[in-house]
C-alpha positions in Angstrom: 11.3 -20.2 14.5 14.7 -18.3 14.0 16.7 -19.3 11.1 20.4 -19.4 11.0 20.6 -16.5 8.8 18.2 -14.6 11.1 20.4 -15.0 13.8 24.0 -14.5 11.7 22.1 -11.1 11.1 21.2 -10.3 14.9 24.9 -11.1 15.5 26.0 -9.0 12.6 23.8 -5.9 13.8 25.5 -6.3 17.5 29.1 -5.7 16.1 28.2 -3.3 14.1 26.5 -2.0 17.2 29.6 -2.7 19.3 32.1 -1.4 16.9 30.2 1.8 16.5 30.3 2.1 20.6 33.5 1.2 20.9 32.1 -0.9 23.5 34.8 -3.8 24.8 32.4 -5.1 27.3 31.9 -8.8 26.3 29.2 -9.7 28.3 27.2 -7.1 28.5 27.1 -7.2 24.5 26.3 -10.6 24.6 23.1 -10.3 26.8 22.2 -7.4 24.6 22.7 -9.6 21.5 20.2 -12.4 23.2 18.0 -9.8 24.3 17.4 -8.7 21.4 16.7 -12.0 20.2 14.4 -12.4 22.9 12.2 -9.4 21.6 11.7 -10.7 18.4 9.1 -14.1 20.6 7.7 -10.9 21.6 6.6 -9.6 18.2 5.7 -12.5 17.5 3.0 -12.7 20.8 2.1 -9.5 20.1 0.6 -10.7 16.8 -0.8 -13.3 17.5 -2.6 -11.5 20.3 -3.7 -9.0 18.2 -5.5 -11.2 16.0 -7.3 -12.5 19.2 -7.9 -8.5 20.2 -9.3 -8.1 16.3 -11.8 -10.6 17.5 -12.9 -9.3 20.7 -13.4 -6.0 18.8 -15.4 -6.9 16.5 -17.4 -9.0 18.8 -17.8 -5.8 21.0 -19.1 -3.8 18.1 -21.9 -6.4 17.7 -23.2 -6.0 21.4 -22.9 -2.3 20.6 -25.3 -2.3 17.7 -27.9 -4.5 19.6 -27.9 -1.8 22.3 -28.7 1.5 19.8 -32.0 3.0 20.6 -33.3 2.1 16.5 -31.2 -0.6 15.7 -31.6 -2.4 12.0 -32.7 -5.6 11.6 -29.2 -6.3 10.7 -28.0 -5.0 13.8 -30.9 -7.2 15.7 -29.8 -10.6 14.2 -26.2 -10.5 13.1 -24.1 -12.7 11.2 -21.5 -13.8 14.0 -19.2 -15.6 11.6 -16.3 -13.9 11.9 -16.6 -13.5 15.8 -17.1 -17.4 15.5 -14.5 -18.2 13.7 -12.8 -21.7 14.9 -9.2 -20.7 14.7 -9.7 -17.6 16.0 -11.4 -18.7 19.0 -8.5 -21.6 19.0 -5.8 -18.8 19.6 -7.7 -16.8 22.4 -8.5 -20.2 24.7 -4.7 -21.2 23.4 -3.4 -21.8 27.3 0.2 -21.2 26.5 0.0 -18.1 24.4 -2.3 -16.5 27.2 0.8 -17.9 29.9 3.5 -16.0 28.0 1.0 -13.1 27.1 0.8 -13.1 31.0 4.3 -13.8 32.2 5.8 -11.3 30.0 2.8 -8.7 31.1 2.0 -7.5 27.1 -0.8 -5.5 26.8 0.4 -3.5 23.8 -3.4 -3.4 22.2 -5.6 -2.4 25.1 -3.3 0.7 25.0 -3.1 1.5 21.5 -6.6 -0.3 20.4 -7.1 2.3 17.4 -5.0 0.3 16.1 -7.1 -2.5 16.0 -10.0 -0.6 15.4 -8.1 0.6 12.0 -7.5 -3.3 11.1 -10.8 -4.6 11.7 -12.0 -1.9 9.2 -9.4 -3.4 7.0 -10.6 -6.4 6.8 -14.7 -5.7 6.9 -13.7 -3.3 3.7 -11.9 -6.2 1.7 -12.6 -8.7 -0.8 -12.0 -11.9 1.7 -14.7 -10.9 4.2 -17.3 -10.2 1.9 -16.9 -13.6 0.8 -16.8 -15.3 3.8 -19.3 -13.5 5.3 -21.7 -14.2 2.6 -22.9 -17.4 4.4 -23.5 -17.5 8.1 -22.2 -21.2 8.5 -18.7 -22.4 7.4 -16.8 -25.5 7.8 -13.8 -25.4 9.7 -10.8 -25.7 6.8 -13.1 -22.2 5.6 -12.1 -20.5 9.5 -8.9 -21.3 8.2 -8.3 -20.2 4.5 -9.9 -17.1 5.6 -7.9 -16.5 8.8 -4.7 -17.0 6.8 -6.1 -14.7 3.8 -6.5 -12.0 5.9 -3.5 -11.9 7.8 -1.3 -12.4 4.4 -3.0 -9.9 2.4 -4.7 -7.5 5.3 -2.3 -7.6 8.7 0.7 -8.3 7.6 1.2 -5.2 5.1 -0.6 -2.8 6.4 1.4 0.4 6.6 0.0 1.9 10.0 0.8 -1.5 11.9 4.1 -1.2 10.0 4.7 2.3 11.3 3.5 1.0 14.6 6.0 -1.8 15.0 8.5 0.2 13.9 7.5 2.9 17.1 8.2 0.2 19.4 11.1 -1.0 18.9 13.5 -0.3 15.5 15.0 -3.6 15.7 11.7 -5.6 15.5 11.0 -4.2 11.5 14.1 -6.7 10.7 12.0 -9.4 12.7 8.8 -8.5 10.8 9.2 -10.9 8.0 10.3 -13.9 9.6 7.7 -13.5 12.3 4.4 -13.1 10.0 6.1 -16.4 8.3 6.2 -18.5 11.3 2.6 -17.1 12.3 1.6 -18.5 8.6 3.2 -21.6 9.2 1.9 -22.6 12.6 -1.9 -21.9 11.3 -1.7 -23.9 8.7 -0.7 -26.7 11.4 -4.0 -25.8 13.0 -6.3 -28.8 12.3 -9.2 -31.0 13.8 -9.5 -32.3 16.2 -8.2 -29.4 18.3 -7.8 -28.4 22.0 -6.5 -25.5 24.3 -3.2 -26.9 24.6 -2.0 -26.3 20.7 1.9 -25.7 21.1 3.3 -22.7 20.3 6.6 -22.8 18.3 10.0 -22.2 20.1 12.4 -19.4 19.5 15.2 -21.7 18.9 14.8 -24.6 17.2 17.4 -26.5 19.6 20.5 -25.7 22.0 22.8 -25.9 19.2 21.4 -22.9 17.2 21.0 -20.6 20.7 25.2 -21.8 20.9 25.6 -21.3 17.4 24.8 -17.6 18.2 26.6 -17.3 21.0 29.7 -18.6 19.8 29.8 -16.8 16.3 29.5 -13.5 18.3 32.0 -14.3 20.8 34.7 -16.2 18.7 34.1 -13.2 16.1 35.1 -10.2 18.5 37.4 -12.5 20.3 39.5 -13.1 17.4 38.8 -9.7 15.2 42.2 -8.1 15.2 43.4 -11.3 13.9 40.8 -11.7 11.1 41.2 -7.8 10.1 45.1 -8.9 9.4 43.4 -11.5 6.8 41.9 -8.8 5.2 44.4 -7.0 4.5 46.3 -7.4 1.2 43.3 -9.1 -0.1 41.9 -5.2 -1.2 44.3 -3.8 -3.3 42.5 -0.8 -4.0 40.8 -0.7 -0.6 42.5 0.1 3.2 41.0 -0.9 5.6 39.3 2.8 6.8 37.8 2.4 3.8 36.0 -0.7 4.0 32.0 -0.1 5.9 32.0 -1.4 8.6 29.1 -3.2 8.4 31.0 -5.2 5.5 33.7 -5.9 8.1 31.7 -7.2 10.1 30.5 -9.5 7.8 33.9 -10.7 6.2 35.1 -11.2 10.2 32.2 -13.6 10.9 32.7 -15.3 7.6 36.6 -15.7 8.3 35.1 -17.1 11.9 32.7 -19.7 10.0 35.9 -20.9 7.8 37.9 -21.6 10.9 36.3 -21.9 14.1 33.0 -23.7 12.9 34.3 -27.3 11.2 30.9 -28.6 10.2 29.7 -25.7 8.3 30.3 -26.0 4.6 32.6 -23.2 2.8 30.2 -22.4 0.3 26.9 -22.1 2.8 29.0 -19.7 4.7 29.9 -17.5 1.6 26.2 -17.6 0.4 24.7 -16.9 4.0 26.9 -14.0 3.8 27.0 -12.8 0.4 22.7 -12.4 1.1 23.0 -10.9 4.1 25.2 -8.3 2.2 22.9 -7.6 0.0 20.1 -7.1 2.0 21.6 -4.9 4.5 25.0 -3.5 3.1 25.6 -1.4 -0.2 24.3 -2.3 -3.7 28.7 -3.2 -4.6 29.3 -4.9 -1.0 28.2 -8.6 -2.0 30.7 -8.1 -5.2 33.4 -6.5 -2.7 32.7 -9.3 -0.1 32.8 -12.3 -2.6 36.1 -11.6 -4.3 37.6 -11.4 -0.6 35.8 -14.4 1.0 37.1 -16.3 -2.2 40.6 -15.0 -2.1 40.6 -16.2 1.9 39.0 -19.4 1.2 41.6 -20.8 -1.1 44.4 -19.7 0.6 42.9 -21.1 3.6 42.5 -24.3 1.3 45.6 -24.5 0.1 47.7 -24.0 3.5 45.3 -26.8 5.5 43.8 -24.2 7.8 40.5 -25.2 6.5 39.6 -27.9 8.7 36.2 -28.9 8.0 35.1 -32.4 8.8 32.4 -34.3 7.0 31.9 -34.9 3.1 31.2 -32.2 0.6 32.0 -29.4 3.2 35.1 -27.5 1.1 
């Protein structure tokens, strides 16, 4: 699920976080750093398990109806499509998601179930229900397309959910986008034949990327005095108090990548970086960031202190 870039920016974030503490605690910033990491599964259960709750909702508003003292015919014989729906029902009998649902005790949406109730509205009101619910059969690939539709175009933008998960924890906002992605990605896995025991996907793709984190963070603040003495001269109209210190932050992890990580390529590392900058730095910071990265990666170049292994990785 995480990306590398996802987790060069939780790293990032940290020594910001740790420069702006003035923290020199090593190991308790690290097991903030993979805690953090750890909350962004979370988000990801959280939304899954809402679209389960969405569900149940609606499902409860149908026994509701039945039981008013004139009901409509309507109200009498339902269409029970969408509380039928194949995938949906797929994710609330999925036996792992309702383990770590369990294990990590989240029951974010039995407290805060206006929330839900303001979705399902959502959806009954758009364009994509009125179509599915036109018929009262559908074929399974039909569950799908809509189940996907609605969480693109309904969930995933919605701005009080966004204000929501931005309530609970600041951090998780960042997380947003590459959470709803992975959701889209593993429902479009979802296919016949199907069981209970569907596979959730894991936070880190393998070891390597969880020691990839943990060894950009601690080489980076490890060696940082030393990469800050790279930096300078390279700014000629810049000292270092004037450099933000998000932007040092993200020249020392580059300068880290160039040396202490031989199998990443010189010119990944300066993109990686360069995007990061402009997503979370100032609009000039990429521009600032590139002419230094580029200064330091041909002098590293030139002196043999570049010592990447593989082909193609200069």
């Amino acid at each position: 699920m995480l990306t590398r870039r996802h987790i060069r920016v939780k790293v990032m974030q940290s020594l910001y976080s740790m420069e702006q503490a003035q923290s020199e605690n090593l190991d308790k910033e690290e097991k903030f750093l993979l805690y953090s990491i750890d909350q962004m599964y979370e988000l990801f259960l959280i939304n899954l398990q809402l679209l389960i709750e969405i569900r149940k909702h609606a499902a409860d508003f149908l026994v509701k109806s039945k039981k008013k003292h004139l009901p409509t015919s309507e109200e009498k014989n339902p269409n029970t499509k969408f509380i039928n729906n194949e995938v949906l029902l797929l994710l609330e009998k999925n036996l792992q998601l309702q383990e770590e649902l369990d294990k990590k005790k989240m029951n974010c949406w039995e407290l805060d179930d206006e929330y839900v109730a303001i979705l399902w509205k959502e959806i009954k009101e758009s364009e994509f229900y009125t179509s599915y619910m036109s018929t009262k059969l559908s074929s399974f690939r039909e569950d799908k397309d809509f189940v996907l539709d609605i969480f693109k175009e309904v969930i995933a933008p919605n701005d009080k959910l966004y204000e929501y998960i931005e309530d609970k924890k600041l951090t998780w906002v960042d997380d947003l986008p590459l959470v709803n992605t992975s959701i889209i990605k593993m429902l479009r896995k979802v296919k016949l034949p199907h069981d209970e025991h569907m596979s959730l996907p894991k936070l880190y793709k393998d070891v390597d990327d969880k020691k990839f984190a943990i060894d950009i963070f601690r080489k980076t603040v490890l060696n940082g005095a030393d990469f800050a003495k790279e930096i300078d001269g390279k700014t000629p109209n810049w000292d270092q108090d004037r450099i933000a210190e998000l932007d040092k932050a993200i020249i020392k992890m580059a300068i880290c990548e160039f040396i202490k990580f031989p199998s990443i390529p010189v010119k990944v590392t300066i993109n990686e970086y360069l995007e990061i900058a402009k997503e979370y730095s100032t609009p000039k910071s990429s521009i600032f960031i590139n002419g230094i990265l580029d200064k330091i990666s041909k002098e590293y170049q030139e002196s043999g202190k570049l010592n990447k292994v593989g082909r193609g990785l200069m």
